[in-house]
mmJSON file of the N, C-alpha and C atoms, coordinates in Angstrom:
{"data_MODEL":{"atom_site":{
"group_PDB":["ATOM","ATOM","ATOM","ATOM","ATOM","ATOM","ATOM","ATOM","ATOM","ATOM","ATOM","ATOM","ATOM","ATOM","ATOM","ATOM","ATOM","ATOM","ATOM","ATOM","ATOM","ATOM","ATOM","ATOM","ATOM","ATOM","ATOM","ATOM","ATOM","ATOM","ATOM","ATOM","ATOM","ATOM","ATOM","ATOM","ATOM","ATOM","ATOM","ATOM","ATOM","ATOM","ATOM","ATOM","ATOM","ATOM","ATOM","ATOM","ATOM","ATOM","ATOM","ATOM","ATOM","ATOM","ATOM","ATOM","ATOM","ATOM","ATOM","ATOM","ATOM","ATOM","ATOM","ATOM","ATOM","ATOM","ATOM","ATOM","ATOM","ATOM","ATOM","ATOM","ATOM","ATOM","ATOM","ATOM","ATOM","ATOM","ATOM","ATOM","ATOM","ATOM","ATOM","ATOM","ATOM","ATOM","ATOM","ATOM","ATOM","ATOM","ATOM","ATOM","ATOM","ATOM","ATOM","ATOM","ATOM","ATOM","ATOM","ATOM","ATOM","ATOM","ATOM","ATOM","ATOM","ATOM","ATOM","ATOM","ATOM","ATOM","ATOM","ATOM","ATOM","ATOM","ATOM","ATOM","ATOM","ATOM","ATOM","ATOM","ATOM","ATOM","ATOM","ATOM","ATOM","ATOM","ATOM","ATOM","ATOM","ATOM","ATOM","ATOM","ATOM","ATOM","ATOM","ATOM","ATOM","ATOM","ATOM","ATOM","ATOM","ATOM","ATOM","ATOM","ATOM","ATOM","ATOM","ATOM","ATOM","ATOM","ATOM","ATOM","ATOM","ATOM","ATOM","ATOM","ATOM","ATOM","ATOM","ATOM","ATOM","ATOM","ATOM","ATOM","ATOM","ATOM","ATOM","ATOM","ATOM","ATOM","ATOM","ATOM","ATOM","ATOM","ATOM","ATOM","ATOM","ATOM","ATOM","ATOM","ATOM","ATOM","ATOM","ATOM","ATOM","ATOM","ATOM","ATOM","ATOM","ATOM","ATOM","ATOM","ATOM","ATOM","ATOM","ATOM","ATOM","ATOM","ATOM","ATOM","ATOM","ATOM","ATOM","ATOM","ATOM","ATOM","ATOM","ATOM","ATOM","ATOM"],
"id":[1,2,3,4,5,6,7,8,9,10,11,12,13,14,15,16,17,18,19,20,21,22,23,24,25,26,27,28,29,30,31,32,33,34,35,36,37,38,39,40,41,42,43,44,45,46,47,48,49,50,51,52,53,54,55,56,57,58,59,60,61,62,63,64,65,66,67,68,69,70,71,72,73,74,75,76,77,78,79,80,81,82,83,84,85,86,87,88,89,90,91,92,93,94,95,96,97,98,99,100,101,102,103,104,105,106,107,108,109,110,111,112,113,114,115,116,117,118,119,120,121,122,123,124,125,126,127,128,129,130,131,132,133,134,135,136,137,138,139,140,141,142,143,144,145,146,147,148,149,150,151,152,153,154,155,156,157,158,159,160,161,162,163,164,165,166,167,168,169,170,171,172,173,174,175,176,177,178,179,180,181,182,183,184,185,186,187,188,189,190,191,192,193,194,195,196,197,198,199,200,201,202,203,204,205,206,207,208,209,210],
"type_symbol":["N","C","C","N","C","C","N","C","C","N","C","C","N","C","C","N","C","C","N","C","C","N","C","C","N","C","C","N","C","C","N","C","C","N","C","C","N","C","C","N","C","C","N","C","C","N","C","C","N","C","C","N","C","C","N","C","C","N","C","C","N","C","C","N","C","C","N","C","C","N","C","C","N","C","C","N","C","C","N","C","C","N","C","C","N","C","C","N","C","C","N","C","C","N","C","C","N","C","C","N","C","C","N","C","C","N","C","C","N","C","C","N","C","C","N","C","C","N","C","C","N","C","C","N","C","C","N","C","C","N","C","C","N","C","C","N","C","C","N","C","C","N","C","C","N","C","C","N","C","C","N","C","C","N","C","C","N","C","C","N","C","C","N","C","C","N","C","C","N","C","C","N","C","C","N","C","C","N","C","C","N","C","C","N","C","C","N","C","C","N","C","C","N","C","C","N","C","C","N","C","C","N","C","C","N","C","C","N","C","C"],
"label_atom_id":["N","CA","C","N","CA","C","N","CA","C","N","CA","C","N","CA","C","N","CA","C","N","CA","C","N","CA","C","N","CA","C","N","CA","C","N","CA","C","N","CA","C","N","CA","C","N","CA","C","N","CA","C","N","CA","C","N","CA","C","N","CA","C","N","CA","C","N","CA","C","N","CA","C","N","CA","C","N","CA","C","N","CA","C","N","CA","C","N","CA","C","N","CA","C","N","CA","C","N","CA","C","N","CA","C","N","CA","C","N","CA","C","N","CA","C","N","CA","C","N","CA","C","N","CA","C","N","CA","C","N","CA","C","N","CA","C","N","CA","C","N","CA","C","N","CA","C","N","CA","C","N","CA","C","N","CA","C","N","CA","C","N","CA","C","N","CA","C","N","CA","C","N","CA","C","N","CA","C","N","CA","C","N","CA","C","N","CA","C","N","CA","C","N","CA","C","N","CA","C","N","CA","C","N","CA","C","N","CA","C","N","CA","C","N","CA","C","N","CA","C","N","CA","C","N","CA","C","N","CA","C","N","CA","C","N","CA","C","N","CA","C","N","CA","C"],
"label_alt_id":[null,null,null,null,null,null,null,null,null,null,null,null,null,null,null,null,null,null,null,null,null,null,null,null,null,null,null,null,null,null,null,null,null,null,null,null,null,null,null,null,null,null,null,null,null,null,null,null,null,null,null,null,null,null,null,null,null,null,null,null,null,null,null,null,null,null,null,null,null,null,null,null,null,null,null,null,null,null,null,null,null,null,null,null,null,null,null,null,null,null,null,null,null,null,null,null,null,null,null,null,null,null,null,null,null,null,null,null,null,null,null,null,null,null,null,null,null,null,null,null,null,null,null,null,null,null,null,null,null,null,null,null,null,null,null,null,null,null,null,null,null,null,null,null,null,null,null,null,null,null,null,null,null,null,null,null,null,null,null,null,null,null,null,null,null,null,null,null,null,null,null,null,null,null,null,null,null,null,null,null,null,null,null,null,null,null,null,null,null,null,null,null,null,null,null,null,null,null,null,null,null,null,null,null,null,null,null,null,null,null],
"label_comp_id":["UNK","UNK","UNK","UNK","UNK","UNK","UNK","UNK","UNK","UNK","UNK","UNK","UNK","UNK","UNK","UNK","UNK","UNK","UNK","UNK","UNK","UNK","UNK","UNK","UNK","UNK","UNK","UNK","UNK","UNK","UNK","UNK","UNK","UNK","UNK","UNK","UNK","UNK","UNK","UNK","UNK","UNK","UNK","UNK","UNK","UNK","UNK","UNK","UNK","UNK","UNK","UNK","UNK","UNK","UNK","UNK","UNK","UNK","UNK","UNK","UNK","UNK","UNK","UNK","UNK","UNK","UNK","UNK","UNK","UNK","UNK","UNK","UNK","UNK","UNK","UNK","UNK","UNK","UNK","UNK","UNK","UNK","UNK","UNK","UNK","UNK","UNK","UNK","UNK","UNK","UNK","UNK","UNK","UNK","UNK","UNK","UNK","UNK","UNK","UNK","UNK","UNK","UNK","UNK","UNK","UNK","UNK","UNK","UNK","UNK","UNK","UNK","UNK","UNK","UNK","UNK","UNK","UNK","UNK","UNK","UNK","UNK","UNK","UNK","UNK","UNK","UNK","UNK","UNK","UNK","UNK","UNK","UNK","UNK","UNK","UNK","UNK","UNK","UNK","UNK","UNK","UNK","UNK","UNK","UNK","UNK","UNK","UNK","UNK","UNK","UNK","UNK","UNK","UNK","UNK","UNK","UNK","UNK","UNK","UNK","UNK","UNK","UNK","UNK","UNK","UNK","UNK","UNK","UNK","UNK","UNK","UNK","UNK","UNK","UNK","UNK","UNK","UNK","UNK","UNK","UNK","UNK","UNK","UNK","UNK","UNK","UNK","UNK","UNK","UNK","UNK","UNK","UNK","UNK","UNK","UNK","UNK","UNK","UNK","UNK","UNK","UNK","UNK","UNK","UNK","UNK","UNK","UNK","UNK","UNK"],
"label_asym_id":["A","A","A","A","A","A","A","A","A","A","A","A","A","A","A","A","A","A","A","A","A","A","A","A","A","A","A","A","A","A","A","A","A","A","A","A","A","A","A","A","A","A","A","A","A","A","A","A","A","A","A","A","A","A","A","A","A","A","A","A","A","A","A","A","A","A","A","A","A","A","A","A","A","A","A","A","A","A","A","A","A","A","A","A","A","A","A","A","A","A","A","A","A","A","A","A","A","A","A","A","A","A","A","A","A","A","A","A","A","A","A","A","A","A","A","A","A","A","A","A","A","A","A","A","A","A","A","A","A","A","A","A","A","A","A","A","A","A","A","A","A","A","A","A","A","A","A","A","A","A","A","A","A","A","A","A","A","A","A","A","A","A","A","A","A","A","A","A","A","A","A","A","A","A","A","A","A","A","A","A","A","A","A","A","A","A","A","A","A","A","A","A","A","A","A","A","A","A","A","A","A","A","A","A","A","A","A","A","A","A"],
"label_entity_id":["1","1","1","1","1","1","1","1","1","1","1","1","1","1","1","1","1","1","1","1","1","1","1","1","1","1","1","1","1","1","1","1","1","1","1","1","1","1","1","1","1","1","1","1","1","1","1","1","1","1","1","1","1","1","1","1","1","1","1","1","1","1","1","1","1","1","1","1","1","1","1","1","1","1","1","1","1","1","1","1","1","1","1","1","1","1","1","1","1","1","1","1","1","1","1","1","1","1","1","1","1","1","1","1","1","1","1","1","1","1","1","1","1","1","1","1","1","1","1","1","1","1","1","1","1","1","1","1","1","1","1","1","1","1","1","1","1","1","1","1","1","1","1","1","1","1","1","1","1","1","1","1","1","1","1","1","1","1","1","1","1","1","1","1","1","1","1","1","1","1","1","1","1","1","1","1","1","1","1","1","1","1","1","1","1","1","1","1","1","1","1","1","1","1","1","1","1","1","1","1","1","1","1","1","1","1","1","1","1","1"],
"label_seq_id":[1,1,1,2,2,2,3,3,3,4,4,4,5,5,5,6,6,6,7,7,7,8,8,8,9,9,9,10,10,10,11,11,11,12,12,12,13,13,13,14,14,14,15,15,15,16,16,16,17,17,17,18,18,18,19,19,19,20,20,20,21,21,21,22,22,22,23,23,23,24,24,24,25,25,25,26,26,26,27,27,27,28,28,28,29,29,29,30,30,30,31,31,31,32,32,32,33,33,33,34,34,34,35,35,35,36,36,36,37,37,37,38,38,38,39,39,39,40,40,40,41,41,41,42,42,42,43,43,43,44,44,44,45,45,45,46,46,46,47,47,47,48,48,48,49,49,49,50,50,50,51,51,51,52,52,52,53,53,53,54,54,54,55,55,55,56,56,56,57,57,57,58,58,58,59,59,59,60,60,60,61,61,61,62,62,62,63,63,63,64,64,64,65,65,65,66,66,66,67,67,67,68,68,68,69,69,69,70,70,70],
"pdbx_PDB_ins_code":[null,null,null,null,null,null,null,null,null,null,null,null,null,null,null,null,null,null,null,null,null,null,null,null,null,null,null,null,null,null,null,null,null,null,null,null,null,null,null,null,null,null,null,null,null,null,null,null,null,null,null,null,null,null,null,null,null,null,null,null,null,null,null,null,null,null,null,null,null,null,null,null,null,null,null,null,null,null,null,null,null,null,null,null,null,null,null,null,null,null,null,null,null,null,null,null,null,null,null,null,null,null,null,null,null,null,null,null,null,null,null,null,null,null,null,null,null,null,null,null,null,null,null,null,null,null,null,null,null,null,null,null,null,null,null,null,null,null,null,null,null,null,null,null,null,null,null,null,null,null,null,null,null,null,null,null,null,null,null,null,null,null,null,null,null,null,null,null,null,null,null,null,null,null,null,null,null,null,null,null,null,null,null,null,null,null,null,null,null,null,null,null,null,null,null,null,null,null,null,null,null,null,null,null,null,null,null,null,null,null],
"Cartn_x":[-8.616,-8.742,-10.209,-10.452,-11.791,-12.115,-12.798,-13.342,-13.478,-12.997,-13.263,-14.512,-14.747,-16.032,-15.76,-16.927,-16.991,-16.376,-16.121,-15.271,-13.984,-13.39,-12.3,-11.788,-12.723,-12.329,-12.57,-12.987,-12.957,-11.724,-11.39,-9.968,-8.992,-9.299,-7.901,-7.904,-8.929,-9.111,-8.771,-9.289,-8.744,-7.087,-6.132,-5.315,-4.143,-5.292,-3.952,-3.892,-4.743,-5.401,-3.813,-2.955,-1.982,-0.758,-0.696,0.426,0.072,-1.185,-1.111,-1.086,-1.581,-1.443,0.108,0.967,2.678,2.998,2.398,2.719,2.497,1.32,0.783,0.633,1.072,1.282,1.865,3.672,4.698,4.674,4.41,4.477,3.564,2.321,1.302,1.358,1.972,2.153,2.952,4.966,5.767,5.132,4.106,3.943,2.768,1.792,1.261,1.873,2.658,3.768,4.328,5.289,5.925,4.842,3.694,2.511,2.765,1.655,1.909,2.686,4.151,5.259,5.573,5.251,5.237,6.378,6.724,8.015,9.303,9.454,10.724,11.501,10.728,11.806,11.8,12.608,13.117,12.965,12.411,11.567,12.527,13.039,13.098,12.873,13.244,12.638,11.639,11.002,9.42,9.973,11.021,11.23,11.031,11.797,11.792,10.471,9.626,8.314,7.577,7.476,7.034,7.512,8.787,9.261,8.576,8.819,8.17,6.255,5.405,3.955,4.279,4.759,5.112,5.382,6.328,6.189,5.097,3.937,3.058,2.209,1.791,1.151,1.356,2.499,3.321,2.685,2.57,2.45,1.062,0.151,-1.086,-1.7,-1.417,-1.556,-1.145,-0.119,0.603,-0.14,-0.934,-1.865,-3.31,-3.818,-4.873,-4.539,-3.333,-3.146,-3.122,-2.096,-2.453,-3.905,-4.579,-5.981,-6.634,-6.521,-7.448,-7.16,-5.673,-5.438,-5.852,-5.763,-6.33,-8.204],
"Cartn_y":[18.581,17.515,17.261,16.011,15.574,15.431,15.087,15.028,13.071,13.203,11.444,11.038,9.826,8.882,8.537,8.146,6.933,5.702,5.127,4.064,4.422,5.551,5.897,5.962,6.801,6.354,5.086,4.224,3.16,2.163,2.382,1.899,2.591,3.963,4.684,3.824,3.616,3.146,1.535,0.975,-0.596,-0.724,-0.182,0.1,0.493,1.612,2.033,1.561,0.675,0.017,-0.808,-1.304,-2.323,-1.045,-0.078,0.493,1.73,1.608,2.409,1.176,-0.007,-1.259,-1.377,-1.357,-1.193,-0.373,1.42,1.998,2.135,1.951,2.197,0.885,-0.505,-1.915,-2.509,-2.293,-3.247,-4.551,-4.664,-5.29,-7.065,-6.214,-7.324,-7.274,-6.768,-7.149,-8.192,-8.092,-8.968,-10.198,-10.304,-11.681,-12.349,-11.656,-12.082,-12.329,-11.741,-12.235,-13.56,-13.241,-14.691,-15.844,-15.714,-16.702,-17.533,-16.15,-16.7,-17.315,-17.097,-17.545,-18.614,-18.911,-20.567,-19.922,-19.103,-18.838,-18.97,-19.466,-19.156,-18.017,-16.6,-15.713,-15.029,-14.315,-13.503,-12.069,-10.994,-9.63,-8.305,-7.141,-6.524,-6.118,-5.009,-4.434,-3.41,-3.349,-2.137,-1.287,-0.301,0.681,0.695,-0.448,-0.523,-1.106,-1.319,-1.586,-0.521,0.14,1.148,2.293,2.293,2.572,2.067,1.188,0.413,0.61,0.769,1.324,2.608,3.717,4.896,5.04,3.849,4.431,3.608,2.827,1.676,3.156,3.782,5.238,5.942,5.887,7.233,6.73,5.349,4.803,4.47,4.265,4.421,6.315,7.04,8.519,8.987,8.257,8.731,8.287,7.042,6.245,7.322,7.902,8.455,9.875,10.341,11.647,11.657,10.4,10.205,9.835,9.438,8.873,10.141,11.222,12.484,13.121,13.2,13.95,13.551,11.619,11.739,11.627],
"Cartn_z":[-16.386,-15.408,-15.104,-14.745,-14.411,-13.155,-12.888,-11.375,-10.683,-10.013,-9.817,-9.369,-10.073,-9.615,-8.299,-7.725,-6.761,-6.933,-8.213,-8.331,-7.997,-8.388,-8.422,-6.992,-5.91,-4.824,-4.266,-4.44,-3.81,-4.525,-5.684,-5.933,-5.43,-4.729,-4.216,-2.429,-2.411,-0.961,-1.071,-1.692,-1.467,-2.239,-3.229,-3.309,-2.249,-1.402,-0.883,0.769,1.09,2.443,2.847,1.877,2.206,2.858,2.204,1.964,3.665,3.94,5.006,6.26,6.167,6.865,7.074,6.146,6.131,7.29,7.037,7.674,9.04,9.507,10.728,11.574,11.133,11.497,11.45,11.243,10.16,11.085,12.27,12.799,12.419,12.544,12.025,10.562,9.922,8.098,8.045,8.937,8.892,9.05,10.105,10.925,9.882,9.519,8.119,6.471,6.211,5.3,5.401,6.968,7.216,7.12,7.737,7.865,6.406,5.559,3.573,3.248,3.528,2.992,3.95,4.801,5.93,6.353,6.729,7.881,6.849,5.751,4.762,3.96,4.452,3.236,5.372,5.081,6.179,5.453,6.548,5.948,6.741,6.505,7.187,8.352,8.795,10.253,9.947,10.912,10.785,9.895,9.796,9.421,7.573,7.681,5.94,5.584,6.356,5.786,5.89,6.64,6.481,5.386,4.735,3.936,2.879,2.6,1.173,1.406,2.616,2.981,2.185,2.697,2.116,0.473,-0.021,-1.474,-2.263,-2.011,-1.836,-2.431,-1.282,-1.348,-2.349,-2.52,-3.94,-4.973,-5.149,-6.477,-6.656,-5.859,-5.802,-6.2,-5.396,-5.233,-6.93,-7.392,-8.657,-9.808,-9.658,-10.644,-10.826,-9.498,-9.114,-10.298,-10.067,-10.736,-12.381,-12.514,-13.841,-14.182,-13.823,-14.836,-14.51,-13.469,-13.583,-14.706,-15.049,-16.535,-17.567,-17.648,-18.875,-19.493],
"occupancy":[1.0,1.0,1.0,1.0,1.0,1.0,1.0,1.0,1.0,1.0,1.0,1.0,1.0,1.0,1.0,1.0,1.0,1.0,1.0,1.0,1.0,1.0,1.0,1.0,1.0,1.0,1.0,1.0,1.0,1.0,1.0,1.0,1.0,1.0,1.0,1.0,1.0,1.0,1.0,1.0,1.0,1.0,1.0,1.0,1.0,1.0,1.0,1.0,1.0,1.0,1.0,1.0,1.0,1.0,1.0,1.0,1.0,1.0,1.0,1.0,1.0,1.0,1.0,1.0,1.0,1.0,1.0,1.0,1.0,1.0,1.0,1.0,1.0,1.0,1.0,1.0,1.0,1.0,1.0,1.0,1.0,1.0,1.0,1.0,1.0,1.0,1.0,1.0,1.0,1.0,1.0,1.0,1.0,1.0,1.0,1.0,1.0,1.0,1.0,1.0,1.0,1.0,1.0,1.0,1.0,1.0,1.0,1.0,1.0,1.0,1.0,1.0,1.0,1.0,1.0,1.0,1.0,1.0,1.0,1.0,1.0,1.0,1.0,1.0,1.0,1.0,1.0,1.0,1.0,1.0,1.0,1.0,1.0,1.0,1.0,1.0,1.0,1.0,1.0,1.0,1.0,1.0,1.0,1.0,1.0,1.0,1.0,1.0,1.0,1.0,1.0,1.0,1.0,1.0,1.0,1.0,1.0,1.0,1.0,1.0,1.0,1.0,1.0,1.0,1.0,1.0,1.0,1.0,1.0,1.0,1.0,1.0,1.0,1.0,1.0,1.0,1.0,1.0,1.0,1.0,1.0,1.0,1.0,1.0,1.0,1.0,1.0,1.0,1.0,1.0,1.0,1.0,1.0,1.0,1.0,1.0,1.0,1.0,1.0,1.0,1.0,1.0,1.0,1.0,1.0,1.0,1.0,1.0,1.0,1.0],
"B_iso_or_equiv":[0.0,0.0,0.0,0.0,0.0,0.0,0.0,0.0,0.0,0.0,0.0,0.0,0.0,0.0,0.0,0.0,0.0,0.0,0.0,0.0,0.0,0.0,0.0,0.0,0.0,0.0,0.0,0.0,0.0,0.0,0.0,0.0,0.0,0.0,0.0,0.0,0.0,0.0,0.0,0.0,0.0,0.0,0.0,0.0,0.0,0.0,0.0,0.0,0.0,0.0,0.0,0.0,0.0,0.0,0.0,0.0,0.0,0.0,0.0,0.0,0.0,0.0,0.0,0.0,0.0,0.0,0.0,0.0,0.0,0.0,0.0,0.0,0.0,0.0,0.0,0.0,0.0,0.0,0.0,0.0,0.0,0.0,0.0,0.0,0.0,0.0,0.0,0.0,0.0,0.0,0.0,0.0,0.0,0.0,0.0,0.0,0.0,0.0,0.0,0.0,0.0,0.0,0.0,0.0,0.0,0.0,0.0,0.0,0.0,0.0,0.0,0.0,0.0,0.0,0.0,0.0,0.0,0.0,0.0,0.0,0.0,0.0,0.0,0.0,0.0,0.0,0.0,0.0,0.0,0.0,0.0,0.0,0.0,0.0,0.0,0.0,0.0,0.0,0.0,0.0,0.0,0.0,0.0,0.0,0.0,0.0,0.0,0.0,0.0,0.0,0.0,0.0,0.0,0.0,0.0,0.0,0.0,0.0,0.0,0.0,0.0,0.0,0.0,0.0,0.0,0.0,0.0,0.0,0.0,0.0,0.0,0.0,0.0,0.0,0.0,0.0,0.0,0.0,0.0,0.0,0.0,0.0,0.0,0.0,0.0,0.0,0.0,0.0,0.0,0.0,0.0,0.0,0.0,0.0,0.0,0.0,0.0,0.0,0.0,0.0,0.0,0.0,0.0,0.0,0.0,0.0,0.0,0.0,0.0,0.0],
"pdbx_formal_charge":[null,null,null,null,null,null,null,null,null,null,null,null,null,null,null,null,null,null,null,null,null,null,null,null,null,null,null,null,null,null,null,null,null,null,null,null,null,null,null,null,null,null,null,null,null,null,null,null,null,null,null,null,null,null,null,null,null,null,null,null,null,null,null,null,null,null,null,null,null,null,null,null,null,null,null,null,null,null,null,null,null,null,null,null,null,null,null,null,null,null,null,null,null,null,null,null,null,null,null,null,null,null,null,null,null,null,null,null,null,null,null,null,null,null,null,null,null,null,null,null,null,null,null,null,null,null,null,null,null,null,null,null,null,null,null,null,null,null,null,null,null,null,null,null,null,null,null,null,null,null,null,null,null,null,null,null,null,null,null,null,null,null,null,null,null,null,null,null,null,null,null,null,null,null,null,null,null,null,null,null,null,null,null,null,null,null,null,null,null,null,null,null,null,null,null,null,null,null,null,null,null,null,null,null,null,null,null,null,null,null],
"auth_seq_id":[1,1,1,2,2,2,3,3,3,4,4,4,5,5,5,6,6,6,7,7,7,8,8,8,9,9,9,10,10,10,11,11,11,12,12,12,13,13,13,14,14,14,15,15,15,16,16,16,17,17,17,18,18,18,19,19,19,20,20,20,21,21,21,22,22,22,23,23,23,24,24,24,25,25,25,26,26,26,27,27,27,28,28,28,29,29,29,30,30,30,31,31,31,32,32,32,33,33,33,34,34,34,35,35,35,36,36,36,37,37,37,38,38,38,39,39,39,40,40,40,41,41,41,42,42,42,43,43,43,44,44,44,45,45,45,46,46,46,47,47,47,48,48,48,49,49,49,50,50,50,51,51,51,52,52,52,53,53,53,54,54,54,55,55,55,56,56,56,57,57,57,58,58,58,59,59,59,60,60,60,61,61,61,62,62,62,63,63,63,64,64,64,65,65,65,66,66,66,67,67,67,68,68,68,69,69,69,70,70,70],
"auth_comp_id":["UNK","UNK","UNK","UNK","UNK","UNK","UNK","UNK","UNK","UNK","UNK","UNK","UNK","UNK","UNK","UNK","UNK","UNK","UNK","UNK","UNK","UNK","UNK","UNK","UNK","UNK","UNK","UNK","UNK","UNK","UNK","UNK","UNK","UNK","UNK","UNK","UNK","UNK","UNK","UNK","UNK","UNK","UNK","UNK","UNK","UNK","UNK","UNK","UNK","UNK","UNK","UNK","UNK","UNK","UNK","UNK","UNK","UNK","UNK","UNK","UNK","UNK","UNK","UNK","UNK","UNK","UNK","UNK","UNK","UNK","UNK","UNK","UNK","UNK","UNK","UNK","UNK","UNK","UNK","UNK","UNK","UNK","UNK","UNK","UNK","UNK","UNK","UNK","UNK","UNK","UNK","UNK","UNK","UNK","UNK","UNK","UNK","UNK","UNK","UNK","UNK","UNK","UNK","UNK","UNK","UNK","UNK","UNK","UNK","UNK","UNK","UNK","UNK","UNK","UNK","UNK","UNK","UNK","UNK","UNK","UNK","UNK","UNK","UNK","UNK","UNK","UNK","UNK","UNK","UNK","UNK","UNK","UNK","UNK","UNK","UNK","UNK","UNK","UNK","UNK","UNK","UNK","UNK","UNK","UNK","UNK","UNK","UNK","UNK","UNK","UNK","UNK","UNK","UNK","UNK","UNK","UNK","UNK","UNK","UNK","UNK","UNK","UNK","UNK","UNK","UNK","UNK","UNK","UNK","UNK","UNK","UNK","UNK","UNK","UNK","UNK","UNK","UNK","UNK","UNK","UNK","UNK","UNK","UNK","UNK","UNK","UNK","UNK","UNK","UNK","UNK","UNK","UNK","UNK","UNK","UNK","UNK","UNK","UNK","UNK","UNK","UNK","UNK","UNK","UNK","UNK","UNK","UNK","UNK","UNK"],
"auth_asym_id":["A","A","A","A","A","A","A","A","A","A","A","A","A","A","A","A","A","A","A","A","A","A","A","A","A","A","A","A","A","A","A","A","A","A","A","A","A","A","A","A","A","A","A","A","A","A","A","A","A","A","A","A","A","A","A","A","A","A","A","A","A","A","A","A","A","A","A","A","A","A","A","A","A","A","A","A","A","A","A","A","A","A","A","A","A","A","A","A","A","A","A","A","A","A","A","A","A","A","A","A","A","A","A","A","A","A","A","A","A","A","A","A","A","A","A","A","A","A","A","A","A","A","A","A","A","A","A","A","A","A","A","A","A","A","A","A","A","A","A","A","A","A","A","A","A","A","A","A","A","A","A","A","A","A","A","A","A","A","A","A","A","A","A","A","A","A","A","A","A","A","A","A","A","A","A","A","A","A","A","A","A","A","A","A","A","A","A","A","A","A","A","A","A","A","A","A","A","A","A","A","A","A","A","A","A","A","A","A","A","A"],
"auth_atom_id":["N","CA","C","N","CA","C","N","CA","C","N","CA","C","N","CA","C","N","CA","C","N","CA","C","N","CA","C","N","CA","C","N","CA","C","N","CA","C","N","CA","C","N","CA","C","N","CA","C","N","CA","C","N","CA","C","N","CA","C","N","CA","C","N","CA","C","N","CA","C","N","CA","C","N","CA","C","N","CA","C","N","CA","C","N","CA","C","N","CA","C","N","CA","C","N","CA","C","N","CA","C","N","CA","C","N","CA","C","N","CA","C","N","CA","C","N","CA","C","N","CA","C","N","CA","C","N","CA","C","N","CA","C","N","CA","C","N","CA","C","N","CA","C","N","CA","C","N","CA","C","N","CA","C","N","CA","C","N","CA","C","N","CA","C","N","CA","C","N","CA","C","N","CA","C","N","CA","C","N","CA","C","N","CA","C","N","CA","C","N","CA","C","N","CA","C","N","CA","C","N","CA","C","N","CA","C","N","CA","C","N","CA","C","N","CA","C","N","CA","C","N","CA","C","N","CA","C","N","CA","C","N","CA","C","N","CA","C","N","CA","C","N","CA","C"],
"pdbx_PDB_model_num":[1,1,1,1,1,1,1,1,1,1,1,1,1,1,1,1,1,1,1,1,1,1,1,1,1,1,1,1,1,1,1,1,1,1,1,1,1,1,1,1,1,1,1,1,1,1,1,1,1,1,1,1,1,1,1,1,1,1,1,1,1,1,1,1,1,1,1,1,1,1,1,1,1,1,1,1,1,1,1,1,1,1,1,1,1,1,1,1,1,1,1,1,1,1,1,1,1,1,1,1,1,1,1,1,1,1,1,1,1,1,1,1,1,1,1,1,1,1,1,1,1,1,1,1,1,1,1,1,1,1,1,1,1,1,1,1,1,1,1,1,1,1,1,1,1,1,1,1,1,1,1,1,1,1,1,1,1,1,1,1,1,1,1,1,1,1,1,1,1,1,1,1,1,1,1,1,1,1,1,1,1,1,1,1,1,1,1,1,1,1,1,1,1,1,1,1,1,1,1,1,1,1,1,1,1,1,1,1,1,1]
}}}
């Protein structure tokens, strides 16, 4: 395994900025979503956004692990 660059963290950080925004804000994500989308798709409740923040993370965290191996 290698050691990560500075690039590397700053793609782990702007990557994973949405998925902790999910978690720790579902509130102001829904209302910015709905905004984007002009008020037409209808979004869950906090919980499942924060759910989907949480695996947002996994899959970011999981990208990070793979490129240290190779």
């Amino acid at each position: 395994m290698r050691a990560l660059k500075p690039s590397d963290y700053l793609g782990l950080l702007l990557f994973g900025l949405p998925g902790l925004w999910m978690i720790a804000l579902p509130g102001t994500f829904i209302r910015f979503y709905t905004w984007l989308h002009r008020g037409t798709v209808r979004l869950p409740e906090g919980r499942v956004i924060r759910l989907m923040g949480l695996l947002w993370i996994v899959l970011v965290l999981s990208l990070v692990v793979v490129r240290r191996k190779s």
